[in-house]
N, CA, C and O of each residue as an XYZ file, in Angstrom:
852
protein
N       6.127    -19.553   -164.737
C       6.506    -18.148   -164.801
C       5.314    -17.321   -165.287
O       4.450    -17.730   -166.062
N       5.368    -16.275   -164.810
C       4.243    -15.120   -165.263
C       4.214    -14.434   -166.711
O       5.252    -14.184   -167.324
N       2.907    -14.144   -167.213
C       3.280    -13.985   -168.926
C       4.235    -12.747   -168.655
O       5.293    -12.760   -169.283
N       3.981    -11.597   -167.735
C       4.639    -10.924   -167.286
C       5.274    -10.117   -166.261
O       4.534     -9.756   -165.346
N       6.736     -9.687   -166.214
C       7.434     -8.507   -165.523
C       7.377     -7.900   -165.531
O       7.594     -7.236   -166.544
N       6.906     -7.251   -164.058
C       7.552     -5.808   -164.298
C       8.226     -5.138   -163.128
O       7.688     -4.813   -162.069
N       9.639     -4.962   -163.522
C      10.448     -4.444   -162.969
C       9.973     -3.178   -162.612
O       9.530     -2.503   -163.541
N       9.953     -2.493   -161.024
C       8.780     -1.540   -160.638
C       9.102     -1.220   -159.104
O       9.761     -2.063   -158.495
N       8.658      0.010   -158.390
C       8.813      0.000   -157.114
C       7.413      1.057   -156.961
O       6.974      1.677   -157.929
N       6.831      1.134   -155.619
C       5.558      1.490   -155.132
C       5.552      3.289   -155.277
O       4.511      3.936   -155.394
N       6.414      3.667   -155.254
C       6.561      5.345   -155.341
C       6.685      5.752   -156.661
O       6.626      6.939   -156.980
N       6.844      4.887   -157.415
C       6.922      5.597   -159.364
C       5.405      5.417   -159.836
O       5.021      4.316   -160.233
N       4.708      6.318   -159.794
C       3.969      6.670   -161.000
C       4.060      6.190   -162.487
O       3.063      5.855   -163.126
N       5.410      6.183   -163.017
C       5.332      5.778   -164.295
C       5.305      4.293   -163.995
O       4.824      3.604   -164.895
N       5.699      3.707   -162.982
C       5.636      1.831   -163.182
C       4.226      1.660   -162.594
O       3.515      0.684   -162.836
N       3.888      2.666   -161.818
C       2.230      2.522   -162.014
C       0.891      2.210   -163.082
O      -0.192      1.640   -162.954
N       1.615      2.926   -164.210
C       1.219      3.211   -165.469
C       0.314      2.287   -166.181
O      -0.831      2.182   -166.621
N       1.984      1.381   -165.996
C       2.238     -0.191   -166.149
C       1.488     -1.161   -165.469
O       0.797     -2.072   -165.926
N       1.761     -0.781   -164.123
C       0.894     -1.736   -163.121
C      -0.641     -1.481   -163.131
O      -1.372     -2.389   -162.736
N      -1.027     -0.637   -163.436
C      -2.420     -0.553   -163.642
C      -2.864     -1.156   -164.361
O      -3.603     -2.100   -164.083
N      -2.455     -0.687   -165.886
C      -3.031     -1.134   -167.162
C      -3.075     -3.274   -167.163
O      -4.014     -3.938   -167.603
N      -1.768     -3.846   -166.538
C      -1.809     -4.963   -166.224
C      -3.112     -5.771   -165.177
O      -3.488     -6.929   -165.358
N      -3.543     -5.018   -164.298
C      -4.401     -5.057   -163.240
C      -5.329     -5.147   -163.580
O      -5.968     -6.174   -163.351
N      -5.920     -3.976   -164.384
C      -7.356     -3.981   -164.705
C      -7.406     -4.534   -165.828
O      -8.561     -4.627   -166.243
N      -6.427     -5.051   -166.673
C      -6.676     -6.523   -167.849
C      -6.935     -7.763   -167.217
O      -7.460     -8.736   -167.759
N      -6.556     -7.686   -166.084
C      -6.620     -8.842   -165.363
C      -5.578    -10.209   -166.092
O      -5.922    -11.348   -166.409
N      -4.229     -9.536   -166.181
C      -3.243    -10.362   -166.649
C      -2.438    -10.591   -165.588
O      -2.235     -9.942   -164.561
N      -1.752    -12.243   -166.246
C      -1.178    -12.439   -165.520
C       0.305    -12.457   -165.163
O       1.097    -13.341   -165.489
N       0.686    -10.917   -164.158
C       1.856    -10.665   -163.937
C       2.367    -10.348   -162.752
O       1.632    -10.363   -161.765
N       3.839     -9.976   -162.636
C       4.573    -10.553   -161.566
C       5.328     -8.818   -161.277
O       5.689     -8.117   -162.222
N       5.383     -8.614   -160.590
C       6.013     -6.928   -160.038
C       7.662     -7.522   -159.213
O       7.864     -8.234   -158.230
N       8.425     -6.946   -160.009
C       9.813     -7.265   -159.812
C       9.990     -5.972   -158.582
O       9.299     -4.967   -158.751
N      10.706     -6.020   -157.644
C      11.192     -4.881   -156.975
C      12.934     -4.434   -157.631
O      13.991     -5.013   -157.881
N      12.252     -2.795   -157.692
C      14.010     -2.003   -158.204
C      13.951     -1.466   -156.770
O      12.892     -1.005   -156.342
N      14.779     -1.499   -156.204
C      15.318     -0.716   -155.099
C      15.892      0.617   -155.410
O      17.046      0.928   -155.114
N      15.145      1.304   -155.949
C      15.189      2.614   -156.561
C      15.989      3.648   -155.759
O      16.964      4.117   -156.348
N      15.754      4.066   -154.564
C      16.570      5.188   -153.847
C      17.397      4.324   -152.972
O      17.648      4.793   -151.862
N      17.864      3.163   -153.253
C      19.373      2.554   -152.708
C      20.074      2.506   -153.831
O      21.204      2.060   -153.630
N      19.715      2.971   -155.657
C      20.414      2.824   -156.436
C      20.552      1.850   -157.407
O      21.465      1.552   -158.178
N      19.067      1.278   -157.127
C      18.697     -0.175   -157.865
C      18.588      0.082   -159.359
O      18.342     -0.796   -160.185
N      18.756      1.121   -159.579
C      18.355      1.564   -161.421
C      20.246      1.668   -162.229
O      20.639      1.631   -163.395
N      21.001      1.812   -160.819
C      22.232      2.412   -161.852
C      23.675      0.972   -161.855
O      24.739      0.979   -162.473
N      23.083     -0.133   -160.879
C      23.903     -1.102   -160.908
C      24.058     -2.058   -162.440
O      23.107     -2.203   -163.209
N      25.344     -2.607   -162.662
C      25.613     -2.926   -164.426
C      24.164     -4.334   -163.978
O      23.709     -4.613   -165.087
N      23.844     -4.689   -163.536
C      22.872     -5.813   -163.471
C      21.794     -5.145   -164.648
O      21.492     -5.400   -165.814
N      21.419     -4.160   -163.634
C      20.154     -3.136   -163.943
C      20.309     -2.693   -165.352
O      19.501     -3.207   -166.126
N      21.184     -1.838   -165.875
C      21.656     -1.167   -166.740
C      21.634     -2.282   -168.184
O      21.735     -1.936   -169.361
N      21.519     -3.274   -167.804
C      22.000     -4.291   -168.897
C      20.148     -4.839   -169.188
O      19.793     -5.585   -170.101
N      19.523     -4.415   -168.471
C      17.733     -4.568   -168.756
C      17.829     -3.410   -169.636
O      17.971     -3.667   -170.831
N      17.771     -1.968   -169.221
C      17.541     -0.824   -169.252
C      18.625     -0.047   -169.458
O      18.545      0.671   -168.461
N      19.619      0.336   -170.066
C      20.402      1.030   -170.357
C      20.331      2.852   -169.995
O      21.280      3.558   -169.655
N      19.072      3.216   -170.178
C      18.886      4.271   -169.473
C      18.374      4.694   -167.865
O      17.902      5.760   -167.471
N      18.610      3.661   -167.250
C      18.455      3.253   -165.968
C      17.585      3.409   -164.801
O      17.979      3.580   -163.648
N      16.172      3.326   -165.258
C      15.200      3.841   -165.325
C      14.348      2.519   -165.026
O      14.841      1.429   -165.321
N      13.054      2.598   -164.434
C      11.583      2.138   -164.301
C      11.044      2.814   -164.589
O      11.255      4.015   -164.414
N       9.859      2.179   -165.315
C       9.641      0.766   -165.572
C      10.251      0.242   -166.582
O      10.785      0.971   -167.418
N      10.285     -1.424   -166.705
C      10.831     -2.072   -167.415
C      10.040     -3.171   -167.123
O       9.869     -3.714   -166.032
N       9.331     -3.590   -168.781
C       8.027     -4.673   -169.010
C       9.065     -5.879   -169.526
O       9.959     -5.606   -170.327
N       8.947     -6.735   -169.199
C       9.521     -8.112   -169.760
C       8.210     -8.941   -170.363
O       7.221     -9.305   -169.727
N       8.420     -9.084   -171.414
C       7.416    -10.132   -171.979
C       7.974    -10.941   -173.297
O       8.431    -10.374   -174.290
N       7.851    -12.444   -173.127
C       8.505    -13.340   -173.990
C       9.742    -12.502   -174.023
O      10.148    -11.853   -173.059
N      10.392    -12.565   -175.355
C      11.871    -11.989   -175.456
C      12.141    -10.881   -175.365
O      13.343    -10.616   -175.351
N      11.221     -9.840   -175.272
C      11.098     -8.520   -174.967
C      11.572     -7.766   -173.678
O      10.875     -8.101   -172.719
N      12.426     -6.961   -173.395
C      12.269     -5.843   -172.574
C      11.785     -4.521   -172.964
O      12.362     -4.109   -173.970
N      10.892     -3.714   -172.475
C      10.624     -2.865   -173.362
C      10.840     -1.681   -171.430
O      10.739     -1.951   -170.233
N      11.139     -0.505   -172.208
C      11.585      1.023   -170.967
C      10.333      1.529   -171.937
O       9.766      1.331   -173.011
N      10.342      2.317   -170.756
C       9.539      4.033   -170.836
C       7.598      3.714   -170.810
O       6.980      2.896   -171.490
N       7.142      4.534   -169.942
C       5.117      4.161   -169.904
C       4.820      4.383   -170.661
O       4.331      3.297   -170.972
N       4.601      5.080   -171.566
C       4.049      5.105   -172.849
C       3.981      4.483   -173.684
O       2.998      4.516   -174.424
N       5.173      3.549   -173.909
C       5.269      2.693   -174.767
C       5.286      1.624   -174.499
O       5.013      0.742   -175.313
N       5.671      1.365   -173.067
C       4.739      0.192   -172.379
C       3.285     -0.129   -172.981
O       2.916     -1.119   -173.613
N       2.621      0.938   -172.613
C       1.309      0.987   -172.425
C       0.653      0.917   -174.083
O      -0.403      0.354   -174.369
N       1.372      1.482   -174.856
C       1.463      1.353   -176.072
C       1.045     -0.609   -176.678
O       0.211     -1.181   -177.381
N       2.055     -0.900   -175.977
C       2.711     -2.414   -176.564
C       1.447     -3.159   -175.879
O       0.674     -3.843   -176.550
N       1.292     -2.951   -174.363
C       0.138     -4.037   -173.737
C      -0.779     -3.233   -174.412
O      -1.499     -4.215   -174.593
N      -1.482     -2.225   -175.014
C      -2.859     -2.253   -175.687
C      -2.937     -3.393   -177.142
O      -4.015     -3.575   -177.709
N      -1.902     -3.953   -177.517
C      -1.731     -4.859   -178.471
C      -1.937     -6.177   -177.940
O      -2.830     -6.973   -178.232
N      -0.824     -6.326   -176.976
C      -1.041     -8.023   -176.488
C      -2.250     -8.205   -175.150
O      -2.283     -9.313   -174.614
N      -2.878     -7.499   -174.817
C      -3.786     -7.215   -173.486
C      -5.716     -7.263   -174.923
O      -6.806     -7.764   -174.646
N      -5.386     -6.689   -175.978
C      -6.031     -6.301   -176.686
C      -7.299     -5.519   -175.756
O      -8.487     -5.812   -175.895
N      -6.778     -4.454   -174.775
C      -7.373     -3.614   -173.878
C      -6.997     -2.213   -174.107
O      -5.811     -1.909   -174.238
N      -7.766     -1.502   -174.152
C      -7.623      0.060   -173.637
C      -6.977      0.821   -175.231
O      -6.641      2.003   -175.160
N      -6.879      0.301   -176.199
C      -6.808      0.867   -177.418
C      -7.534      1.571   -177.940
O      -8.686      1.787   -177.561
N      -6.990      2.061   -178.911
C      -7.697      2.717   -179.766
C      -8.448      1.981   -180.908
O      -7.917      0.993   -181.417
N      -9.934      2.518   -181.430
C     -10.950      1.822   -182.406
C     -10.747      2.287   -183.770
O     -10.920      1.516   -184.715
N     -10.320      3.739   -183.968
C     -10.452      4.450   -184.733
C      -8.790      5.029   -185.226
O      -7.939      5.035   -184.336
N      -8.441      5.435   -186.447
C      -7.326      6.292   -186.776
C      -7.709      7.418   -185.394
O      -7.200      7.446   -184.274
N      -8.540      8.080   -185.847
C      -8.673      9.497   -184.713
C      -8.587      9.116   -183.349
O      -7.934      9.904   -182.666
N      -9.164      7.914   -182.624
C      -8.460      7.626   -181.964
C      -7.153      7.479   -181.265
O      -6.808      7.827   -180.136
N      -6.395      6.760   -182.410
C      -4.885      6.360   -181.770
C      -4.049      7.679   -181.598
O      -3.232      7.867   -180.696
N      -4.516      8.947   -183.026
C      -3.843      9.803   -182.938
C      -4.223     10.627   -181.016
O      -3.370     10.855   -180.158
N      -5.559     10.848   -180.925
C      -5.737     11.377   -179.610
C      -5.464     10.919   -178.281
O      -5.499     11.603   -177.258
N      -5.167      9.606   -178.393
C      -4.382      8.651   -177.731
C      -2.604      9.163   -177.407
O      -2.053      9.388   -176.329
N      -2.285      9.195   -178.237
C      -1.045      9.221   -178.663
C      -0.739     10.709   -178.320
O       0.274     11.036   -177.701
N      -1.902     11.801   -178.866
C      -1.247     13.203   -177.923
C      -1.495     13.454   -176.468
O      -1.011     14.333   -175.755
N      -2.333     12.521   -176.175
C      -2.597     12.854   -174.450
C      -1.303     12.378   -174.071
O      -0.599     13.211   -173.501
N      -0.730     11.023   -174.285
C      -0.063     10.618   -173.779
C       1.226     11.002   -173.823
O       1.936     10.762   -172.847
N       1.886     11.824   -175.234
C       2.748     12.338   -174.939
C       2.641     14.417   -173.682
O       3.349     15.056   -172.904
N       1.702     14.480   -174.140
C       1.029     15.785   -173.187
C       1.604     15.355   -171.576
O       2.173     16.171   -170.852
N       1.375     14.139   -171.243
C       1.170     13.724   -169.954
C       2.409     13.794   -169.939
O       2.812     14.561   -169.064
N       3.783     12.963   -170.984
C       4.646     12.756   -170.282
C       5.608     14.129   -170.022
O       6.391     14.423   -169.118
N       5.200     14.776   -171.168
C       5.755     16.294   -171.111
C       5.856     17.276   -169.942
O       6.756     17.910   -169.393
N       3.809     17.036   -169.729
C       3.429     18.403   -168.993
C       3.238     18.093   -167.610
O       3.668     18.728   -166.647
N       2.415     16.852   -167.612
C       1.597     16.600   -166.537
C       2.380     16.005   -165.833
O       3.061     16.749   -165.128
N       2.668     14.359   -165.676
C       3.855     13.779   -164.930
C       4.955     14.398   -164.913
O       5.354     14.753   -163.804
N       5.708     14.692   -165.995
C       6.991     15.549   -165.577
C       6.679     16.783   -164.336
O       7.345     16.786   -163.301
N       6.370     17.072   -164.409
C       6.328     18.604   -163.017
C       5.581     17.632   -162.306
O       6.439     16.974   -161.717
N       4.454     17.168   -162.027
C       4.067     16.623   -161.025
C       4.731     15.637   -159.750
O       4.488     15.475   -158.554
N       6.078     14.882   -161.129
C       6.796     13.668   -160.654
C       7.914     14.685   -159.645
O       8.263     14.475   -158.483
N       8.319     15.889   -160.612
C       9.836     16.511   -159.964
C       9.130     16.819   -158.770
O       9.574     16.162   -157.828
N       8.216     17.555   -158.466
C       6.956     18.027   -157.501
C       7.346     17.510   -155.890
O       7.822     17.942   -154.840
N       6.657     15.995   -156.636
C       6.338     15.229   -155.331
C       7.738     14.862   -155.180
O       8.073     14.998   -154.003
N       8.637     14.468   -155.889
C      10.113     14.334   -155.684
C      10.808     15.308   -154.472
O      11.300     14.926   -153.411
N      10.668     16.842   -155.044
C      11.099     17.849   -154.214
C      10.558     17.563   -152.807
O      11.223     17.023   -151.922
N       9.207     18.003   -152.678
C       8.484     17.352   -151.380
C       8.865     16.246   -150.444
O       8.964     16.481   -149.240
N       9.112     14.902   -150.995
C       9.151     13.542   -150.232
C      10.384     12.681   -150.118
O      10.696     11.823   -149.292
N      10.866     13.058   -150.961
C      12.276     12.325   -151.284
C      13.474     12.928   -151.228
O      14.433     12.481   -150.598
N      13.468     13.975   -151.889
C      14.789     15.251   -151.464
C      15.237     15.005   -150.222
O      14.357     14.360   -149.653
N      15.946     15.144   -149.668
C      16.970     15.766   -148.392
C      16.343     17.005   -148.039
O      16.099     17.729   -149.004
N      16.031     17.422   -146.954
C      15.511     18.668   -146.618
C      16.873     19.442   -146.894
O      16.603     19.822   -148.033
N      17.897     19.844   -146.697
C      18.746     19.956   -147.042
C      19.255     20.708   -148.130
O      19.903     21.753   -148.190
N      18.711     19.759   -149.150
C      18.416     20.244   -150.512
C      17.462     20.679   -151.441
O      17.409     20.719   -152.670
N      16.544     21.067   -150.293
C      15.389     21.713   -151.129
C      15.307     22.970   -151.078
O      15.368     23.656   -150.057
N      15.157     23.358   -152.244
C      15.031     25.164   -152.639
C      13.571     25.241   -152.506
O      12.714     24.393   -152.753
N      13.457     26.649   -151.986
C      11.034     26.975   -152.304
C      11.664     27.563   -153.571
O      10.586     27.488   -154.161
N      12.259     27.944   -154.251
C      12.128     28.626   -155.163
C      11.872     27.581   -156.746
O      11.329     27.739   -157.840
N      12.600     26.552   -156.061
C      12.647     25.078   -157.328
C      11.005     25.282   -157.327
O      10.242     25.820   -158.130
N      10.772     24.491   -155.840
C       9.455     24.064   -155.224
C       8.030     24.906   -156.374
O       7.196     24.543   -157.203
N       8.505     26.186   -155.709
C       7.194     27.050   -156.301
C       7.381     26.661   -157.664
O       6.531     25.888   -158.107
N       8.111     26.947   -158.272
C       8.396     26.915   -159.414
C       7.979     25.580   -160.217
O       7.377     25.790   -161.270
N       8.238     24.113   -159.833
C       7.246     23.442   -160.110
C       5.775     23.089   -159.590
O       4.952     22.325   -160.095
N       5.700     23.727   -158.641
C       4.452     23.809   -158.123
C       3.048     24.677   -159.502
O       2.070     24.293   -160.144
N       3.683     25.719   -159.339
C       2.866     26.496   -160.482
C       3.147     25.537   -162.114
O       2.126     25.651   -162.792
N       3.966     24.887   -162.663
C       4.161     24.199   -163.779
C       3.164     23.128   -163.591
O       2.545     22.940   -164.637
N       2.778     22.331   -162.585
C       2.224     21.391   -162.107
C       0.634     21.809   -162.177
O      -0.289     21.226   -162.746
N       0.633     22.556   -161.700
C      -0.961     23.168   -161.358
C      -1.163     23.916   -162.616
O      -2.148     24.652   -162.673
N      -0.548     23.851   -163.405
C      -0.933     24.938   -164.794
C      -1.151     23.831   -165.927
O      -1.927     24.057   -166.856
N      -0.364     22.491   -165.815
C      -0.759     20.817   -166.491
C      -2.303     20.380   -165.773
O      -3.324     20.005   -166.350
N      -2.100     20.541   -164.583
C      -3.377     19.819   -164.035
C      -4.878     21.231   -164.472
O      -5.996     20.765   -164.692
N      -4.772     22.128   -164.511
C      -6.007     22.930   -165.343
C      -6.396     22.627   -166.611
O      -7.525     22.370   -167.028
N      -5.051     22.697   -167.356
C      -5.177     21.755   -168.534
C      -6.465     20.829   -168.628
O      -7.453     20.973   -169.348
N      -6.169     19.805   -167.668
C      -6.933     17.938   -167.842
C      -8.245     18.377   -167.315
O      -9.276     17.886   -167.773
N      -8.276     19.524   -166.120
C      -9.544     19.695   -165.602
C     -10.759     20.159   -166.806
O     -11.948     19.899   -166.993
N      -9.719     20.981   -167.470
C     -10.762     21.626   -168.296
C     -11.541     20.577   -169.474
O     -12.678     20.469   -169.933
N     -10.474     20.023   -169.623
C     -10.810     19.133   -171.001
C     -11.922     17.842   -170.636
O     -12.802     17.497   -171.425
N     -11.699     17.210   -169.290
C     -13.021     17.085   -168.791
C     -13.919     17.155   -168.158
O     -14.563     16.300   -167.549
N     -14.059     18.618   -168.307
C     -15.468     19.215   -167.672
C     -16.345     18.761   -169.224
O     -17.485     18.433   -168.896
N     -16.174     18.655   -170.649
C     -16.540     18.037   -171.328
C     -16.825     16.389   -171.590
O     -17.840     15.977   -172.151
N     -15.962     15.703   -171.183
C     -15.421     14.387   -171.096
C     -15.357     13.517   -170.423
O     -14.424     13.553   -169.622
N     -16.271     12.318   -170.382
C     -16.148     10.718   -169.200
C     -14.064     10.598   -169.165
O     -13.232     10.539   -168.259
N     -14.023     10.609   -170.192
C     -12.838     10.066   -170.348
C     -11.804     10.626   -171.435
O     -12.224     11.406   -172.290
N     -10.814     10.342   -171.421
C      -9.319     11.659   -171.944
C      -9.504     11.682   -173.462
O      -9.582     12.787   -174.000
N      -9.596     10.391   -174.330
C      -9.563     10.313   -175.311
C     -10.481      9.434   -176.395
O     -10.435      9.222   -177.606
N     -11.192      9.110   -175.474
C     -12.656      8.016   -176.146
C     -13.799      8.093   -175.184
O     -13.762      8.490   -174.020
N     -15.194      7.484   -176.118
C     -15.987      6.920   -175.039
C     -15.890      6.210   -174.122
O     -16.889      5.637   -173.687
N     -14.570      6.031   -173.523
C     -14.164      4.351   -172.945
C     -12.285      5.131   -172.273
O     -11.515      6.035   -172.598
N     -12.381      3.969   -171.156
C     -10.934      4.056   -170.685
C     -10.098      3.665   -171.690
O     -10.249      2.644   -172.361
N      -8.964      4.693   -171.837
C      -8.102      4.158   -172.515
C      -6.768      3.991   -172.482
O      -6.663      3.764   -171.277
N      -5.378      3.916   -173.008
C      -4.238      4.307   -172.148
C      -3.728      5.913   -172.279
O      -2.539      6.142   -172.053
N      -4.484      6.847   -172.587
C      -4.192      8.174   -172.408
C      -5.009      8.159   -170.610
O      -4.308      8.610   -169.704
N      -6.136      7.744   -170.329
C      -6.397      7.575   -169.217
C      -5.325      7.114   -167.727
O      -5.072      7.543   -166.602
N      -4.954      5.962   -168.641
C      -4.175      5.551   -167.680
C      -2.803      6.069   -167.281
O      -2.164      5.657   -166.312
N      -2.444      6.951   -168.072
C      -1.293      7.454   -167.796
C      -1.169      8.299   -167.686
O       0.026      8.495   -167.464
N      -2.047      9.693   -167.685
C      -2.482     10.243   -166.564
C      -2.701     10.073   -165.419
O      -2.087     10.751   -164.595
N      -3.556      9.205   -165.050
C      -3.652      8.924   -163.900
C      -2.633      8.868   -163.543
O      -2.462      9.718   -162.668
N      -1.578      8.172   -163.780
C      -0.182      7.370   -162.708
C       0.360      8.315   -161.495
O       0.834      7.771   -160.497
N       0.281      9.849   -161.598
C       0.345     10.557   -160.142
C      -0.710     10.950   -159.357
O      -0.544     11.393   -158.221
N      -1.657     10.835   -159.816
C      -3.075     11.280   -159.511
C      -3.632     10.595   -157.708
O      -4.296     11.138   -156.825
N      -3.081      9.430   -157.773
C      -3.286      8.598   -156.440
C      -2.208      9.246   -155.302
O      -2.007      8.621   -154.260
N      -1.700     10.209   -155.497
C      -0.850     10.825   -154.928
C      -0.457     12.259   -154.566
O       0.614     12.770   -154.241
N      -2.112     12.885   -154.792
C      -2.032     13.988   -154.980
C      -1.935     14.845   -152.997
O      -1.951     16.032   -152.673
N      -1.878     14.060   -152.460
C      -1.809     14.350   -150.679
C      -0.037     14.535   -151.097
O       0.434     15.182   -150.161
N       0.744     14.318   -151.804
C       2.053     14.082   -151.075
C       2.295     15.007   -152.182
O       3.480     14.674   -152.152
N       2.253     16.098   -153.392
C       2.400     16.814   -153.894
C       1.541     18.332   -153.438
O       1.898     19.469   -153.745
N       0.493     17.998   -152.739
C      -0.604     18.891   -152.027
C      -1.221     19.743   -153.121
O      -1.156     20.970   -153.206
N      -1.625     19.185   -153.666
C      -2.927     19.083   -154.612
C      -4.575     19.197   -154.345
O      -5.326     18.223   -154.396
N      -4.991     20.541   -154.057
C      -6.330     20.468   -153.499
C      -7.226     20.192   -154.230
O      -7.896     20.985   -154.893
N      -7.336     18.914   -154.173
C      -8.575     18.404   -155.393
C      -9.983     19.081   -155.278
O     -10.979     18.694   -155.890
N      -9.938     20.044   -154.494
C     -11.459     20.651   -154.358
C     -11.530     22.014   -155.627
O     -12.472     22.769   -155.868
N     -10.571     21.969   -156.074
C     -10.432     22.729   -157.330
C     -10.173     22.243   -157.960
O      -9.781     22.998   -158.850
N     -10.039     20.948   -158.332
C     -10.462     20.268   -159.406
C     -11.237     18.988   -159.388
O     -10.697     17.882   -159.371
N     -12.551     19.196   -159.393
C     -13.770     18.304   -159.065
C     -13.371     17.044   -160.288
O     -13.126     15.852   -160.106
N     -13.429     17.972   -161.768
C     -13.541     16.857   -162.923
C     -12.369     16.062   -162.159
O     -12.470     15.695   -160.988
N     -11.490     15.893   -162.795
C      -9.989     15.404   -162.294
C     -10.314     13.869   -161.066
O     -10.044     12.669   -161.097
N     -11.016     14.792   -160.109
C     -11.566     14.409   -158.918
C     -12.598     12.806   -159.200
O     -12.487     11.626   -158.869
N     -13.412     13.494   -159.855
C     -14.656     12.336   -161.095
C     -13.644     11.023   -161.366
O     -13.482      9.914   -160.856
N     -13.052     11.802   -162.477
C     -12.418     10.997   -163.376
C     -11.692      9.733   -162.802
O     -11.794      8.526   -163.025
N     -10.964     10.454   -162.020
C      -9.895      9.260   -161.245
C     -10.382      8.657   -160.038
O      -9.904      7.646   -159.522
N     -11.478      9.409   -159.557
C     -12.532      8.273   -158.608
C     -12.654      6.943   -159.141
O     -12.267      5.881   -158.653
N     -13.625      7.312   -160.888
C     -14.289      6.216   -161.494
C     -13.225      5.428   -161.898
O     -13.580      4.270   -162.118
N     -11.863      5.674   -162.101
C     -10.767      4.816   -162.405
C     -10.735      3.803   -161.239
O     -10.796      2.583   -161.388
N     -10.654      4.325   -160.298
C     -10.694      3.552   -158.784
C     -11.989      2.944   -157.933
O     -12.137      2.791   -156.721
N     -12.658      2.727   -158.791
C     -14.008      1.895   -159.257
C     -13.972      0.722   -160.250
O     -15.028      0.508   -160.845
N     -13.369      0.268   -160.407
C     -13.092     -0.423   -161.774
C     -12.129     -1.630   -161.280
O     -10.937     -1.642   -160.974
N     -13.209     -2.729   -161.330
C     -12.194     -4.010   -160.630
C     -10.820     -4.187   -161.771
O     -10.576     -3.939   -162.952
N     -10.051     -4.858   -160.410
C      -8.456     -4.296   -160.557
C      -7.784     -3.614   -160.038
O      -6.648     -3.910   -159.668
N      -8.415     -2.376   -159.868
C      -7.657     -1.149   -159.016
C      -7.504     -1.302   -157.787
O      -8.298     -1.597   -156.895
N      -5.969     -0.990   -157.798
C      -5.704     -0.841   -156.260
C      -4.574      0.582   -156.196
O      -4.238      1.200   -157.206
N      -4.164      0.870   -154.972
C      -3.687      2.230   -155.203
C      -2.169      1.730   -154.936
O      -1.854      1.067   -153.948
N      -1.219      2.163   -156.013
C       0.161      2.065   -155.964
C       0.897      1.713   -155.267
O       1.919      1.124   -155.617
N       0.521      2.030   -153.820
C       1.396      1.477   -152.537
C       1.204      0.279   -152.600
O       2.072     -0.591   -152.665
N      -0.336      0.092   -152.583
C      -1.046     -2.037   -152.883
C      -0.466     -2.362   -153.534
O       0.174     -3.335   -153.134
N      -0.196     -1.978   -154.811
C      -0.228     -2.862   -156.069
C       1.407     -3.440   -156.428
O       1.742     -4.472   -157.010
N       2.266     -2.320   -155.825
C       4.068     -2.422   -156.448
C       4.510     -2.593   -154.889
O       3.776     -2.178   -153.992
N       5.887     -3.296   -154.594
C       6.271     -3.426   -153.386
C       7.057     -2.226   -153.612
O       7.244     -1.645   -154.681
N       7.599     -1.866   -152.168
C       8.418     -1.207   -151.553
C       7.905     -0.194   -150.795
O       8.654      0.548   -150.160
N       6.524     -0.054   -150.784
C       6.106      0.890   -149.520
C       5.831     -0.072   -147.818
O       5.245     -1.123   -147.555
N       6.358      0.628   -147.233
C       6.651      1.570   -147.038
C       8.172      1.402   -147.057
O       8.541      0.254   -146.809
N       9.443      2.590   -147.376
C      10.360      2.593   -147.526
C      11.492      1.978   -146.375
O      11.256      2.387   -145.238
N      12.390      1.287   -146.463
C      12.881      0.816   -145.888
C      14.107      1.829   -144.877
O      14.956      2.290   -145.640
N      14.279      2.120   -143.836
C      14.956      3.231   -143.623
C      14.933      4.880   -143.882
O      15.767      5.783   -143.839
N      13.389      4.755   -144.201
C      12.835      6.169   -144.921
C      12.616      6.963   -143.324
O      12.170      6.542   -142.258
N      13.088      8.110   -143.695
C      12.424      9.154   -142.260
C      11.239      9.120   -141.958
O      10.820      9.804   -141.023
């Protein structure tokens, strides 16, 4: 058996998070498929991993652990990768990463959601714009901060890096003109330089969608 699970499908960003940080440790783990938009998160199977019914979900030894952050949290301990060196560290660590899950992934995730997955049907422009501008007002944010900065929160990749990134490989399906944001552009190039990396669709099954339009 693999040291680890992870319960995960190719279109989440946040099990990306996960799947990255595993990748470029070069550990050895195993990508569970959730059948996510057939409802794979809300069956009592599922629910009894994850109670809030949700991916990702890390299995390691007796552990299940929900939510990227604290995923990513837990493998900077047992990976002994992508941590923090310093107190000032962990703290700047620790605000990117909640920043991200707040500002950046949240609108970015509903974003590309509205866009790709919705029902045409059920899509409002008014939602749309509306996270569109929330989205693009998080992503100025990151641009700005490194037009100073190799990297989010150290001299070095770290998991404020990485979890940012997790929508970033996806910025064609949210329509994201990365030509206005060069840093951004840098940043997550050199992420995708870095043996290990592969881009989300590679790395988690379920692309391409099964019965998808």
């Amino acid at each position: 058996m693999h040291n680890y699970r992870l319960h995960c499908f190719a279109q989440s960003g946040n099990a990306y998070k996960a799947a990255l940080a595993l990748s470029l440790a070069g550990a050895d783990w195993e990508a569970i498929f959730v059948d996510f938009f057939n409802g794979g998160t809300r069956t009592p199977e599922y629910l009894a991993i994850n109670e809030m019914g949700e991916a990702p979900v890390l299995e390691h030894r007796e552990l299940k652990i929900s939510q990227s952050g604290v995923i990513l949290d837990y493998l900077t301990g047992t990976l002994g990768r992508f941590g923090p060196e310093t107190e000032e560290e962990r703290r700047e660590i620790l605000r990117w990463i909640l920043w991200d899950n707040h500002k950046l992934t949240s609108y970015i995730a509903t974003l590309r959601f509205q866009l790709n997955f919705l029902p045409e049907e059920k899509r409002s422009a008014e939602v749309i714009d509306f996270f569109r501008g929330r989205a693009t007002a998080a992503m100025k944010v990151l641009e700005s901060h490194l037009a100073a900065h190799e990297w989010i929160a150290a001299p070095r990749l770290t998991t404020a890096d990485i979890s940012c990134a997790g929508y970033m490989y996806f910025t064609n399906e949210f329509g994201a003109d990365m030509a206005a944001f060069p840093n951004i552009a840098r940043w997550r190039d050199a992420i995708a330089r870095l043996p290990g990396w592969k881009h989300p669709y590679d790395m988690m099954p379920g692309h391409p969608r099964t019965g998808a339009v």
